[in-house]
N, C-alpha and C positions, 0 to 999 in steps of 0.2 A: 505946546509943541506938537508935529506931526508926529505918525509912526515914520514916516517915510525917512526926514528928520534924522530924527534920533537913531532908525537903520544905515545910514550912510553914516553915523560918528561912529557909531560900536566897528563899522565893517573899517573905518579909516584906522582906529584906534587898534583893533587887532591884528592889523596885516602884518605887522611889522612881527608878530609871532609864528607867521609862516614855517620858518626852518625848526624853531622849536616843536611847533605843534605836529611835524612830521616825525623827530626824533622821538617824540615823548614816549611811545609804545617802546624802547630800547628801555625807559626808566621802571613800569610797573611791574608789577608782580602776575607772571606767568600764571597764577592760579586766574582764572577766568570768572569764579565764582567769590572772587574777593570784591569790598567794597571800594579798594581804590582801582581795579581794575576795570570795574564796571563804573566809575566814575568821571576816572580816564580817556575809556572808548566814549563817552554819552556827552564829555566836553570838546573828544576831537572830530565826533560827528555834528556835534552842533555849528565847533567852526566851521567845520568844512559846509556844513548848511547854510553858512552866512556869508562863506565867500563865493558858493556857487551864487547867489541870489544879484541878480542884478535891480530887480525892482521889485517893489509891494503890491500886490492887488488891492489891498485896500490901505487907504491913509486914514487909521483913527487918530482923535486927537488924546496927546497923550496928558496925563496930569502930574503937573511939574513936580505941585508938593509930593503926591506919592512917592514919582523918582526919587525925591532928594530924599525923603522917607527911608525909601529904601535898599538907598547905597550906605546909608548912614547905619540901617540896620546888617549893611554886609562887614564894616567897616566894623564894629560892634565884635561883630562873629569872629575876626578876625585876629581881633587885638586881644578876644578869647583862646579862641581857638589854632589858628594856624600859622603858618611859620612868614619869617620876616620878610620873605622872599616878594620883593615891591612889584615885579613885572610879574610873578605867579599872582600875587592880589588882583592886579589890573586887569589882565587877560581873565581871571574866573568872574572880577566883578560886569566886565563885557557880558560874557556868556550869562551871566544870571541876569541881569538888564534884557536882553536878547529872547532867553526862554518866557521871561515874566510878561513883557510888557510887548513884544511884537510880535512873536511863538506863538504865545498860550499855552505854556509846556509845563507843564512840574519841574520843580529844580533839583530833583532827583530821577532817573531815570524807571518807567515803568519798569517791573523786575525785582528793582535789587532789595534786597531782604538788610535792614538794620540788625547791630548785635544784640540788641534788644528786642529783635524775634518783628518788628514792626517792618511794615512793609508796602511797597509803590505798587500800584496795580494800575492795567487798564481793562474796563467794560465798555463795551462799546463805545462808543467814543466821548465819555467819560473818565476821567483820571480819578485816582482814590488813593488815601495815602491812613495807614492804620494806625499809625500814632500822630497822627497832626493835632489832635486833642492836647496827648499831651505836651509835646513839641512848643505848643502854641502859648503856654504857660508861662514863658522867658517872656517878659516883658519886650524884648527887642528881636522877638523871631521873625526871621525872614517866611516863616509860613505863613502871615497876613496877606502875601502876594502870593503864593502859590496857588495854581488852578488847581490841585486837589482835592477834592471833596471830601469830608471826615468818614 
């Protein structure tokens, strides 16, 4: 499949969270240096990066198994970690599809500091994430796709 592709499903698949993704800064928490804060703002600038974008500069070919890879491994995280909420899944699973595979983004925003003292950075234009070692140890972590560098 193209980048190009797979850019028009994620952008067709997300519009529809439009009104939501306006509202959502009324739902997080005022502290600015919290992690759903900063997680919040780095998911509703991404949409808004994805509905500004009318076309790709470049169309790589993307790899199917990966995708499937690692929707399966968001899917995983999920049925762990976060709540039932079926159109919050979809719209975060968008945006991590989006940052990973036609971005080139880290799926945590440079910046924000883990409660475990671990942390997203950017070097020049290099991404670096300080626990992706150990992160990387769950069998089904989504940091195999992250451009972070250890």
């Amino acid at each position: 499949m193209k980048s190009s592709k797979l850019f028009l499903k994620i952008k067709k698949d997300i519009e529809p969270y439009k009104s939501k993704v306006n509202d959502k800064n009324k739902n997080i928490s005022e502290d600015p240096d919290s992690i759903g804060f900063i997680m919040s703002k780095y998911n509703q600038d991404t949409f808004n990066e994805i509905m500004n974008l009318s076309f790709l500069e470049l169309d790589d070919k993307i790899d199917e198994e990966e995708l499937t890879d690692f929707q399966k491994r968001i899917d995983y995280f999920f049925k762990l970690y976060a709540s039932d909420d079926e159109d919050f899944r979809e719209f975060i699973k968008a945006i991590s599809i989006y940052l990973t595979f036609i971005a080139k983004k880290p799926l945590h925003p440079p910046g924000i500091k883990f409660l475990n003292g671990k942390r997203v950075y950017k070097d020049k234009n290099r991404y670096y994430c300080t626990g992706k070692n150990e992160f990387m140890k769950d069998k089904f972590s989504l940091c195999k796709y992250c451009v972070c560098n250890l």
